[in-house]
DRENMAR-117044 format. One record per residue: y, x, z of N, C-alpha, C in turn; residue number from 1. Coordinates in Angstrom, 3 decimals. Layout:
  n.north   n.east     n.up ca.north  ca.east    ca.up  c.north   c.east     c.up pos
        Y        X        Z        Y        X        Z        Y        X        Z NUM
...
END
This chain:
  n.north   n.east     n.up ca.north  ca.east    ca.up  c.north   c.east     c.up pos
   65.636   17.225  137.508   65.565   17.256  136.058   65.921   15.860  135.554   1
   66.561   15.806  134.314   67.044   14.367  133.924   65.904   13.547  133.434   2
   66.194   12.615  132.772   64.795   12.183  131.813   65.335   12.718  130.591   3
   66.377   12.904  130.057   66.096   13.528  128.425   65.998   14.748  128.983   4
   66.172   15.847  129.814   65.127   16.653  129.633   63.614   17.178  130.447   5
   63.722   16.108  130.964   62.168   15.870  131.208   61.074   15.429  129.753   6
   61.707   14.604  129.035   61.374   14.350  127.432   61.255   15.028  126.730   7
   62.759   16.279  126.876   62.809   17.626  125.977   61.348   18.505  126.041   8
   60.979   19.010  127.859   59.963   19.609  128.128   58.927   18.861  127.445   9
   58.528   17.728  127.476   57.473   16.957  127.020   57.632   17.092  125.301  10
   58.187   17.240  124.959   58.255   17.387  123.600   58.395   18.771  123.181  11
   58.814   19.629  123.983   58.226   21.488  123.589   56.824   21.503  124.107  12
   56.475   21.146  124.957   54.780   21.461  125.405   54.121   20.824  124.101  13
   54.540   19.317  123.437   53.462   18.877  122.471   53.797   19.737  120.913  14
   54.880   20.445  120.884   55.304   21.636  119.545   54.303   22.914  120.075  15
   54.145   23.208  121.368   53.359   24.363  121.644   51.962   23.934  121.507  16
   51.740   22.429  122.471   50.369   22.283  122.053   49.643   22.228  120.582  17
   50.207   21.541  119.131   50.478   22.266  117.983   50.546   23.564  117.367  18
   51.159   24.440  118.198   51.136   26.037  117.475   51.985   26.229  117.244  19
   53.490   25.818  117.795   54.440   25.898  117.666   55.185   27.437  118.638  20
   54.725   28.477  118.475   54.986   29.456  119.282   56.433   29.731  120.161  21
   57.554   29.341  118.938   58.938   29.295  118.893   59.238   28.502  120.208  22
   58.542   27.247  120.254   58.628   26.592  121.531   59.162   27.121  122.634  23
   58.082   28.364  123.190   58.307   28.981  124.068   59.237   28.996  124.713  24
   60.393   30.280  123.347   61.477   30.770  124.436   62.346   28.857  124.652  25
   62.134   28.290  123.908   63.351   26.740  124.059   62.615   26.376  125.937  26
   60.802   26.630  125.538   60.972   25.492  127.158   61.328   26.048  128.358  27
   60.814   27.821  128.417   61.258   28.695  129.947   62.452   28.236  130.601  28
   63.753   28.280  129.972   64.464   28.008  130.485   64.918   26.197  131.167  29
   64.137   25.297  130.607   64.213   24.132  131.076   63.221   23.740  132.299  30
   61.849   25.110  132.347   61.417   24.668  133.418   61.184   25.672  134.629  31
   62.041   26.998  134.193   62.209   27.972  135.088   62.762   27.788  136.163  32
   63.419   26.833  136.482   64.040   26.080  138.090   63.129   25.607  138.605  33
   62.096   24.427  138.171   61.486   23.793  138.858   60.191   24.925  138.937  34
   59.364   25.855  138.461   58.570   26.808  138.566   59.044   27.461  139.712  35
   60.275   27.760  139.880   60.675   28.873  141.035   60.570   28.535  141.960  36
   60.885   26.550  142.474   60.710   26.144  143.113   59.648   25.755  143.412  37
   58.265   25.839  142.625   57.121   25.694  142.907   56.766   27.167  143.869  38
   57.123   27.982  143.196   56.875   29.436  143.690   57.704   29.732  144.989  39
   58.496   29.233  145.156   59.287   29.306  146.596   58.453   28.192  147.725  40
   57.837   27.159  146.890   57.252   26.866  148.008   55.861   27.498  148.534  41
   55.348   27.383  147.295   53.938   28.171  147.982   54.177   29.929  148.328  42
   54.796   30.284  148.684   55.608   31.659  149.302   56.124   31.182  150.680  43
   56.731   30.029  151.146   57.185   29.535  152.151   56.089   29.477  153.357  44
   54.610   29.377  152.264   53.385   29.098  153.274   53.181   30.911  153.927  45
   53.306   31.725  153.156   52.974   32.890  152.866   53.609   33.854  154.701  46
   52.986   34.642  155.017   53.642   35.920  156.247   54.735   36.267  155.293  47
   55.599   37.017  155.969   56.879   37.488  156.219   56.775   38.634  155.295  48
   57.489   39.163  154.719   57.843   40.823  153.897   56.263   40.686  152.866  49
   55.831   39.596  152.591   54.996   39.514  151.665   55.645   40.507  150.481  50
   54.701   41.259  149.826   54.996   42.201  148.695   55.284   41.821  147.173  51
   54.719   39.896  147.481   54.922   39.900  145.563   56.333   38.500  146.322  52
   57.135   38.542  145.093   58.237   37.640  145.512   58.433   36.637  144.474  53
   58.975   35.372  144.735   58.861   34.120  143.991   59.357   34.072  142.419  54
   60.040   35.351  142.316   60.375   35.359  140.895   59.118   36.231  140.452  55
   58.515   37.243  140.523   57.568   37.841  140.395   56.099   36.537  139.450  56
   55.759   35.362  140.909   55.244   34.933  140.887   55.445   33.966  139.843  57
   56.610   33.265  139.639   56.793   32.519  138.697   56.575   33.441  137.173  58
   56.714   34.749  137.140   56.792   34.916  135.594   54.996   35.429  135.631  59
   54.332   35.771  136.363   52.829   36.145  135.784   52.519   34.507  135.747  60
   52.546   33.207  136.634   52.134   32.119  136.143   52.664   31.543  134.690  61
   53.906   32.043  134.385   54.508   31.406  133.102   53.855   32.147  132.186  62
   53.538   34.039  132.274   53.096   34.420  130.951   51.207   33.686  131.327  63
   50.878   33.038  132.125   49.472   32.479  132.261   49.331   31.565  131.549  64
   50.353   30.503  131.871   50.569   29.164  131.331   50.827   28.961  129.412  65
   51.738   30.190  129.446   52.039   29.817  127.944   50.699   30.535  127.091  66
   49.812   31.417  127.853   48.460   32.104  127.204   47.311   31.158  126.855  67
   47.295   29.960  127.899   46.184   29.218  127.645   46.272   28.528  126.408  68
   45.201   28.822  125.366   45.457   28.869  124.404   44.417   26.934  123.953  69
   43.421   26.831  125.093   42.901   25.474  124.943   43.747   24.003  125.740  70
   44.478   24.300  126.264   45.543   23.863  126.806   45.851   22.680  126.177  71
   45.950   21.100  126.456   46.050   20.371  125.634   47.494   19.220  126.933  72
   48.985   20.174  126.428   49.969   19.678  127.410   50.380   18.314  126.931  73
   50.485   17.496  127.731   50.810   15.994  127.538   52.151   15.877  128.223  74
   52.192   16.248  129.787   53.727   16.234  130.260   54.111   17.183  131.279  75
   55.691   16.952  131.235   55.290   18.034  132.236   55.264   18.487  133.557  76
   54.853   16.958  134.362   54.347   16.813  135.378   52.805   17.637  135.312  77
   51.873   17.581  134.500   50.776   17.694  134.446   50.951   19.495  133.913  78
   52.210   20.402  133.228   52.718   21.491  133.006   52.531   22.025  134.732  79
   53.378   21.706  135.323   53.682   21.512  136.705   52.499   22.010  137.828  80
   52.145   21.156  137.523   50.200   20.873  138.291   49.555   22.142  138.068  81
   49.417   22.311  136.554   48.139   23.091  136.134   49.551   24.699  136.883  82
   51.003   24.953  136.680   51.591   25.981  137.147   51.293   26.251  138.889  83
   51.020   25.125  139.546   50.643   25.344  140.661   49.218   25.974  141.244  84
   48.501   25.259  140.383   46.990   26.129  140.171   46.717   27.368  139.784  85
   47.771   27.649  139.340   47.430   29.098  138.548   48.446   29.973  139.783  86
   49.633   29.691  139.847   50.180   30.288  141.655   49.105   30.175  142.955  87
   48.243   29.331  142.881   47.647   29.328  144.014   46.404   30.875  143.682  88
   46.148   30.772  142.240   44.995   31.541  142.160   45.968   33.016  142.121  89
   46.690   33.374  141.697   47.942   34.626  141.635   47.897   35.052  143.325  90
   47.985   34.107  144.059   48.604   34.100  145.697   47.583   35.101  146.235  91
   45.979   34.115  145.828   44.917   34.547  146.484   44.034   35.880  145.781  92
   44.224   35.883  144.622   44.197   37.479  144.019   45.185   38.624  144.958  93
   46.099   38.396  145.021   46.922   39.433  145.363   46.500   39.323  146.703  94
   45.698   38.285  147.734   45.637   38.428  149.573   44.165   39.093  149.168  95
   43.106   39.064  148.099   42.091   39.626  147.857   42.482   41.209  147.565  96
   43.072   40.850  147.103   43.248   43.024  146.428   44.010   43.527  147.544  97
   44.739   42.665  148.466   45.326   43.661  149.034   44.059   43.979  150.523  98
   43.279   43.123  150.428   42.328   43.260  151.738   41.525   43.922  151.109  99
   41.313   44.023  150.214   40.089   44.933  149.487   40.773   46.845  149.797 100
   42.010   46.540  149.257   42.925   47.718  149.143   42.372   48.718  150.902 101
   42.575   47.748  152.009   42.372   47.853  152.919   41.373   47.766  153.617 102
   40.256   47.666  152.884   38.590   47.441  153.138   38.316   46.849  154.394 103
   38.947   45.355  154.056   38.903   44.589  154.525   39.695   44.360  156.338 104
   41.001   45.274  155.894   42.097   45.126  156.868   42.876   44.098  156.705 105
   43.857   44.102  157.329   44.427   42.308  157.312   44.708   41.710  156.454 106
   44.382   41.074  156.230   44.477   39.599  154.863   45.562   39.245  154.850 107
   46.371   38.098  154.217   46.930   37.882  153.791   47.201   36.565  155.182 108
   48.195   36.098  155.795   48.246   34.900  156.230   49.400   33.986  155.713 109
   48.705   32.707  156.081   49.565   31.706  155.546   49.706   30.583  156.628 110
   50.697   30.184  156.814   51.084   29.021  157.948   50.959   27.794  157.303 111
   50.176   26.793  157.769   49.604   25.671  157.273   50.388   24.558  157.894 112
   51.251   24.665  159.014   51.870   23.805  159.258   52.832   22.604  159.199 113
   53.198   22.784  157.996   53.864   22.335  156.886   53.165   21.464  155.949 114
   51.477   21.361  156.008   50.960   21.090  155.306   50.166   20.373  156.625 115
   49.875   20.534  157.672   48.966   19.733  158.778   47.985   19.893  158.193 116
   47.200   21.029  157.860   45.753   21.541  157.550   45.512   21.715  158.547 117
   45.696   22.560  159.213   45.649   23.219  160.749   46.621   22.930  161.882 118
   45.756   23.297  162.840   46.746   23.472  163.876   48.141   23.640  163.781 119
   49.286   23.165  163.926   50.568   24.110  164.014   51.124   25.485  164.350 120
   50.314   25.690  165.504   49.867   26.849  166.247   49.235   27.823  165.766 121
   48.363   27.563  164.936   47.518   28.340  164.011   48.288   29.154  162.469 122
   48.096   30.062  161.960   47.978   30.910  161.175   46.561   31.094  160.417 123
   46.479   30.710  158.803   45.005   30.777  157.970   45.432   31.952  157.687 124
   44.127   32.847  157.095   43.980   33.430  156.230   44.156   32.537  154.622 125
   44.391   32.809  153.543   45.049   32.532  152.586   43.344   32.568  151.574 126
   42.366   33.459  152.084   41.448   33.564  151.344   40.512   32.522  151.962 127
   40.626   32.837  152.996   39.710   31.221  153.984   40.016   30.176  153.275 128
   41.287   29.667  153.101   41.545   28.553  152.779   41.432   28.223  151.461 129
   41.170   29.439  150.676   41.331   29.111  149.054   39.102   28.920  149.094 130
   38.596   29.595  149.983   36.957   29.194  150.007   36.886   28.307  150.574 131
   37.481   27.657  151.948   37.244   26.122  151.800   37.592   25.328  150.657 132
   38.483   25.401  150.161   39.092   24.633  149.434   38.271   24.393  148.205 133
   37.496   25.389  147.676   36.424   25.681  146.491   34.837   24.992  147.379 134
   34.449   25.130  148.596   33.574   24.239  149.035   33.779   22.750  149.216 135
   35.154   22.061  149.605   35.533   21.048  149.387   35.712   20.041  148.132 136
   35.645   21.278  146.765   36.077   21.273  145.452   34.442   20.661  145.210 137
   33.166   21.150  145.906   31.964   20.657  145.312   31.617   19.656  145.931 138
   32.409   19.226  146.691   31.719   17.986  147.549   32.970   16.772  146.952 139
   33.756   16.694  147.066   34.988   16.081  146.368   36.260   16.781  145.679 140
   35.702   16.928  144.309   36.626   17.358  143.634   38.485   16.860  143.761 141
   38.531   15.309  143.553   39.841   15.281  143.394   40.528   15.138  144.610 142
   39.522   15.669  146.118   40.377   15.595  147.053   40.729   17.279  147.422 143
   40.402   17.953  146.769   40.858   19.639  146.821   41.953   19.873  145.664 144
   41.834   18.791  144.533   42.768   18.841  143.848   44.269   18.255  144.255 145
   44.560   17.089  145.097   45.027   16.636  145.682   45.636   17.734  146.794 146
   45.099   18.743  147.502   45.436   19.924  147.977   46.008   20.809  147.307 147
   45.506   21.081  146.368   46.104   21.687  145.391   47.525   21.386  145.170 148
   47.432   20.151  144.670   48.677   19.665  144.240   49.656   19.505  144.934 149
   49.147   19.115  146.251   50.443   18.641  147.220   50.778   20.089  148.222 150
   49.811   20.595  148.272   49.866   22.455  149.233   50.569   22.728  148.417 151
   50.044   23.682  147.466   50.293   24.718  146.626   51.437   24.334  145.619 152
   51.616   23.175  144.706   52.183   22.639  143.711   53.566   22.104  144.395 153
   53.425   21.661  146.002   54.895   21.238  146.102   55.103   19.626  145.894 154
   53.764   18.826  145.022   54.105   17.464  144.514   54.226   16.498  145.271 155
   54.939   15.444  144.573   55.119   14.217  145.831   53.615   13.659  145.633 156
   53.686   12.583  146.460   52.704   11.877  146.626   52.370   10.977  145.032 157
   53.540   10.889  144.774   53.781   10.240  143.142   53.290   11.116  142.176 158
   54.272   12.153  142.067   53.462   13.286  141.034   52.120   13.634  140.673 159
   51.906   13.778  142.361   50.236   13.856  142.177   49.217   12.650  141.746 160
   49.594   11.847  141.881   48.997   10.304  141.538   49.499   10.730  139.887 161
   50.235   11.029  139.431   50.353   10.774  137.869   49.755   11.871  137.353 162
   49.464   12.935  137.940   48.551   13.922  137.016   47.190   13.434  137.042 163
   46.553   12.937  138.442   45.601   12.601  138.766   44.827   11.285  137.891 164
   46.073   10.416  137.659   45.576    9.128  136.941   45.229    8.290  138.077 165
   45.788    8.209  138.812   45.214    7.203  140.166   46.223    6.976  140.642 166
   46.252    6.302  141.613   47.278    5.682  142.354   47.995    6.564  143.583 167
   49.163    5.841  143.875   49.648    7.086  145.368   48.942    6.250  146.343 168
   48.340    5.520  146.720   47.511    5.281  147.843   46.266    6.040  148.094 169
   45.119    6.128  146.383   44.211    7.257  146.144   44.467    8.613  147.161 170
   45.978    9.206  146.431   46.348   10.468  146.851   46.456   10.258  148.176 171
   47.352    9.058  149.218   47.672    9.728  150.201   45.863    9.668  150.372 172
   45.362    8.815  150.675   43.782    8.716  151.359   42.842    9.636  151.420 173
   43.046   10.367  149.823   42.615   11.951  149.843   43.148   12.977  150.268 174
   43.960   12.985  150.337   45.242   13.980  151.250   44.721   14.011  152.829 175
   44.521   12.839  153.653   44.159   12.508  154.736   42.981   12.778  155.146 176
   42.169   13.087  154.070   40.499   12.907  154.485   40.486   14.646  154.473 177
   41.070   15.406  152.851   41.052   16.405  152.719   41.589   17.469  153.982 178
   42.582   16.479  154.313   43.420   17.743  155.388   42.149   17.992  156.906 179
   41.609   16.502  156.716   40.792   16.489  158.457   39.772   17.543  158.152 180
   39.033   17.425  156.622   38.139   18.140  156.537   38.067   19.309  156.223 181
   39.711   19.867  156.102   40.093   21.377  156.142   39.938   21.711  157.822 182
   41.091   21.331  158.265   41.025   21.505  159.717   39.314   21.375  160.156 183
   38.855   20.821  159.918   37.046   21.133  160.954   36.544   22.607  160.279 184
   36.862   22.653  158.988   35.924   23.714  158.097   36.702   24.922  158.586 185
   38.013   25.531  158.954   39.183   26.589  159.218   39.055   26.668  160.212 186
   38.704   25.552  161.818   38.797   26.113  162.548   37.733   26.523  163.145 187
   36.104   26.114  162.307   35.141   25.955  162.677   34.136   25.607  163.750 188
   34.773   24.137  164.003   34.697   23.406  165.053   33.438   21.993  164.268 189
END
């Protein structure tokens, strides 16, 4: 994305944050690339012939995103962030309903390897990891957010430092602590 329209987005999110409805259709299309690519990555984590697909996923997070109606968008790195949070929670709804569907037949898996949560070798469940991740969330919040951001969201080490308000040293350090203390909690060791 350029910087004038990285500016553009930043300046339709603060017309929407306003009440500017019209906004809308102007920003989809300026940030429907980088959304897809959020959604292609956290799908990348995802098993094979998964049933919901990255365009799917990108438009229930976009009609999510443009619904939040307390929403107070500043940029749209931080657009970005909160779109990854809301894909992560989409991901793990759909590995919930479909194990429910199946009363409690196979879940949903996700390969963490890419992310060095786990083993390489290993395969999570998608719901495991979204309940560690919510027990990790009460013991250190901005290091599950930091998961969040860098798993699910796709962000650099930078990005995430600028939604966060902290530094990229913060992030990697939480990144590092977060991942060891996924891996003990997943493999239950």
């Amino acid at each position: 994305m350029t910087p004038s329209t990285s500016e553009e987005v930043t300046r339709l999110l603060g017309a929407l944050r306003d009440g500017d409805r019209d906004a809308l259709g102007r920003l989809l299309p300026l940030v429907y690339d980088e959304l897809h690519l959020l959604a292609q990555r956290a799908m990348s984590h995802e098993r094979g012939g998964h049933t919901l697909q990255a365009t799917a996923l990108v438009n229930e997070a976009y009609l999510r995103l443009v619904d939040q109606r307390r929403a107070r968008w500043e940029h749209r790195t931080q657009f970005l962030a909160v779109a990854a949070q809301l894909m992560r929670r989409i991901l793990v709804d759909h590995a919930r309903g479909r194990g429910a569907a199946k009363r409690g037949g196979r879940q949903e898996r996700v390969l963490l390897e890419s992310a060095e949560v786990a083993a390489p070798e290993k395969d999570l469940d998608l719901v495991d990891l979204d309940e560690a991740l919510n027990r990790l969330a009460l013991i250190d919040a901005q290091q599950a957010r930091v998961v969040e951001l860098r798993f699910f969201g796709g962000l650099t080490v930078e990005e995430a430092a600028e939604v966060l308000g902290v530094s990229p040293a913060t992030v990697k350090r939480d990144w590092t602590m977060a991942k060891a203390w996924l891996r003990r909690e997943v493999s239950g060791t």
